[in-house]
ROMI-453801 format. One record per residue (C-alpha): residue in three letters; x, y, z; residue number from 1. Coordinates in nm, 3 decimals, always signed. Each point is the difference from the previous one (the first is absolute). Example, Ala and Ser with C-alpha at 12.3 -4.5 7.8 and 13.67 -1.06 7.14 Angstrom:
("ALA", (+1.230, -0.450, +0.780), 1);
("SER", (+0.137, +0.344, -0.066), 2);
//
This chain:
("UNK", (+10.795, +12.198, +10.107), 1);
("UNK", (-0.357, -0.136, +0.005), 2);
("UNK", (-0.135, -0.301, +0.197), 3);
("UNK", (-0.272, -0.045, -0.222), 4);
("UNK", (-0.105, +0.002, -0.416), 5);
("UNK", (-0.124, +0.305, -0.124), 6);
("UNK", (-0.308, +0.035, -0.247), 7);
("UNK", (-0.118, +0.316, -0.106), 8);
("UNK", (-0.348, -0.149, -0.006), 9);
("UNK", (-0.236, -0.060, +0.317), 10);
("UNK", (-0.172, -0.239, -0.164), 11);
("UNK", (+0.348, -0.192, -0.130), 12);
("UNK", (+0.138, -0.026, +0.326), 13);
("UNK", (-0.350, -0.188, +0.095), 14);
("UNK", (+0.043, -0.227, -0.232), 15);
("UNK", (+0.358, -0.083, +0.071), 16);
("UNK", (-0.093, -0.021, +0.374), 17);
("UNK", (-0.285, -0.272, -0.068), 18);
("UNK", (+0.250, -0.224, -0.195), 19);
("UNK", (+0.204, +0.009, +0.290), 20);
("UNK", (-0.265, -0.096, +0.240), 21);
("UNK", (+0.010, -0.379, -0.225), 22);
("UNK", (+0.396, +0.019, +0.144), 23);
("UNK", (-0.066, +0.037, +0.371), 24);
("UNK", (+0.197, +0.343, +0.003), 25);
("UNK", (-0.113, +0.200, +0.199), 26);
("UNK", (-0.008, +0.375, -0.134), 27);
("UNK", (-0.161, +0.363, -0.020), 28);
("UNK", (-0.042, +0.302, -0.194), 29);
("UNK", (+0.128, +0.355, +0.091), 30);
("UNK", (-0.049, +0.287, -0.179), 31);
("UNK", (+0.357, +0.193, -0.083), 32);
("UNK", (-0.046, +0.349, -0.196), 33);
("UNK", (-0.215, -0.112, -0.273), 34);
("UNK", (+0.082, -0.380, -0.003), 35);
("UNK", (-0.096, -0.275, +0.176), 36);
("UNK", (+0.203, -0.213, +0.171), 37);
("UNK", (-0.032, -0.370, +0.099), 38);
("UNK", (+0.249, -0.122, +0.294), 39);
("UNK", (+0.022, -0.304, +0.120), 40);
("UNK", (-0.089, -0.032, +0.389), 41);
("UNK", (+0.170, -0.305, +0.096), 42);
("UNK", (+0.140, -0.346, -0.185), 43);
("UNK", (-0.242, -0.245, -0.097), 44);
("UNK", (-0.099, -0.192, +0.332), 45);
("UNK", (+0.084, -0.363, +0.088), 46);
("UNK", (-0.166, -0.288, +0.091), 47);
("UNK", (+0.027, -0.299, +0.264), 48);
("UNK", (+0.090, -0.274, -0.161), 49);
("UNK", (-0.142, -0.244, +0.198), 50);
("UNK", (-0.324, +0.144, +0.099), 51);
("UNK", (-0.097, +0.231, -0.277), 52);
("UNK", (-0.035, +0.303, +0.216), 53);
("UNK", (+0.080, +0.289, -0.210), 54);
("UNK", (+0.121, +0.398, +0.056), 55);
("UNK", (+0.319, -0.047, +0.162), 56);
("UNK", (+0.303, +0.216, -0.074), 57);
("UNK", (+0.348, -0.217, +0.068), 58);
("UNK", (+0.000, +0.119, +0.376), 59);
("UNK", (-0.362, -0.077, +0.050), 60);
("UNK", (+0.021, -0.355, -0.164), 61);
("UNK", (+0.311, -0.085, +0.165), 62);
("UNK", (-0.212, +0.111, +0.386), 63);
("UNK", (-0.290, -0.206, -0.142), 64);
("UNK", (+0.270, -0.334, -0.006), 65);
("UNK", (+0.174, +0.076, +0.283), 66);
("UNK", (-0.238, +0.063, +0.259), 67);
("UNK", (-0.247, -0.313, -0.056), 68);
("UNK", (-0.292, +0.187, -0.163), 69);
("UNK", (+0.015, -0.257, -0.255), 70);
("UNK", (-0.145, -0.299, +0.045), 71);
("UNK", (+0.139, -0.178, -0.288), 72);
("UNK", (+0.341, +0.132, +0.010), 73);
("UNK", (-0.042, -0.129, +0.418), 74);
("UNK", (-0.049, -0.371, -0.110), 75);
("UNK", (+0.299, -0.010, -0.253), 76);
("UNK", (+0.278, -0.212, +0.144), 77);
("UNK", (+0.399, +0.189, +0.031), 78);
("UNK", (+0.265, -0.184, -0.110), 79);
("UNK", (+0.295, -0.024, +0.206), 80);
("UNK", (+0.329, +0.227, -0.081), 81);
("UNK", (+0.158, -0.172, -0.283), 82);
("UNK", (+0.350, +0.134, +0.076), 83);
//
């Protein structure tokens, strides 16, 4: 099963790749016999929400939150537990 789409074309698989630059998937090509294929490297990446900061995957973000490296998310007030 393949991980990737397949284009018989260098050039095709270029293109294809480009488009999905404007997505914020992140992606390669590999060559397999005599196709190409483009895989994709990891989900598209997430941003902070309150700061901007961007290039997190969910673990990363949820570090970024959690251990006061954002300054914005730090002056948010908690609500208490509601049940």
């Amino acid at each position: 099963m393949s991980s990737g789409i397949t284009f018989r074309d260098y050039k095709q698989a270029v293109e294809y790749l480009q488009k999905l630059d404007d997505t914020g998937q992140s992606a390669n090509i590999r060559k397999k016999g005599n196709e190409y294929e483009v895989y994709f490297t990891n989900t598209k990446t997430l941003s902070c929400p309150f700061c901007g900061e961007s290039g997190f995957d969910k673990p990363g973000l949820k570090s970024h939150l959690e251990h006061g490296d954002c300054e914005k998310y730090n002056e948010t007030e908690s609500l208490g537990r509601l049940f």
